[in-house]
C-alpha positions in Angstrom: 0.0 0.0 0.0 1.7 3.0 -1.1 1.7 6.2 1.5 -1.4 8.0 0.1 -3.4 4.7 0.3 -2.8 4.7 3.7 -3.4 7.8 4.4 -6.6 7.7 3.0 -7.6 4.2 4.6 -6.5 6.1 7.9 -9.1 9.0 6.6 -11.9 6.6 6.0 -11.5 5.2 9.5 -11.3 8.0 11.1 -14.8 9.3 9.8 -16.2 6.2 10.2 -15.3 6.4 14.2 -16.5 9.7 14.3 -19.9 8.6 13.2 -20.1 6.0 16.3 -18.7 8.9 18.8 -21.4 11.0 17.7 -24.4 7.8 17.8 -22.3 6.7 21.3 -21.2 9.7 23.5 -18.8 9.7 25.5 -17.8 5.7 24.4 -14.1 5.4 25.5 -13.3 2.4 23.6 -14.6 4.5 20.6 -12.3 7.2 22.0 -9.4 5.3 22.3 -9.6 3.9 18.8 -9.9 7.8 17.9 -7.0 8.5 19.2 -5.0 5.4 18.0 -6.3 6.3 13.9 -5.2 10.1 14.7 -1.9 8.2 15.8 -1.2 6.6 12.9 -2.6 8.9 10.6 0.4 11.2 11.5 2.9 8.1 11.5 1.4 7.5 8.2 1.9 11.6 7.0 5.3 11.2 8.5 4.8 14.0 10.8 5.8 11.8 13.7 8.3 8.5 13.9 7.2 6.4 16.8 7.8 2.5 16.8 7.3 1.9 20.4 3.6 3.5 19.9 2.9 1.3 16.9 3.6 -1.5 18.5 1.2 -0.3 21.5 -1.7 -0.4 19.0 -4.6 -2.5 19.4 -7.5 -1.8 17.6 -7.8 -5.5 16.5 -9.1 -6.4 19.6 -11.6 -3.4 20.7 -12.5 -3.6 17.0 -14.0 -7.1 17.5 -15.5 -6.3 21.3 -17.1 -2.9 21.0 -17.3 -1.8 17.3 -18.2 -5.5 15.3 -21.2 -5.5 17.2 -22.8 -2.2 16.3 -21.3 -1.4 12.6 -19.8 -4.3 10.5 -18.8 -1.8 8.0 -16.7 -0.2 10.1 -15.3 -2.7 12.0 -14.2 -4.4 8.6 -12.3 -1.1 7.8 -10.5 -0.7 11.0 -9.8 -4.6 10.6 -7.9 -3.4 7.6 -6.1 -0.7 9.1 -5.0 -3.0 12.4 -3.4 -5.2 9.3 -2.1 -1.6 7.9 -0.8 -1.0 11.3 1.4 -4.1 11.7 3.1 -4.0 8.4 3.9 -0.6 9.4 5.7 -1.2 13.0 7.2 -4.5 10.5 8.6 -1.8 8.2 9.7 0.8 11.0 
């Protein structure tokens, strides 16, 4: 996946876990994958070069626990970017 790719599956995400914060205030696992896609999004722009905090990423696991159950779509999307996530801390 080339940089802009990522950026933009990073983008996607990040809308699509806004629309849950908005439908589930105040959520903190939706919160905390918020902040983890806002993470990588600048590891991904290159605006910040963090390996310990990519490998501190876990939005495989809330992804299946709190978001699979309300929005498939999403969840499959942030499935994608956990996978994005990995090869990126692999290529760091």
């Amino acid at each position: 996946m080339t940089t802009e790719e990522r950026v933009n599956l990073f983008q996607k995400a990040i809308l699509a876990i806004e629309k849950l914060e908005r439908e589930y205030r105040s959520y903190p696992p939706f919160e905390s994958i918020h902040n983890q896609l806002l993470f990588l999004l600048d590891q991904a722009s290159g605006q910040a070069v963090n390996r310990e905090g990519l490998a501190r990423i876990n939005l495989g696991y809330i992804t299946m626990r709190e978001v699979e159950p309300k929005d498939g779509a999403a969840a499959d999307l942030l499935y994608l970017v956990s996978a994005e996530a990995k090869k990126m801390l692999s290529d760091a």
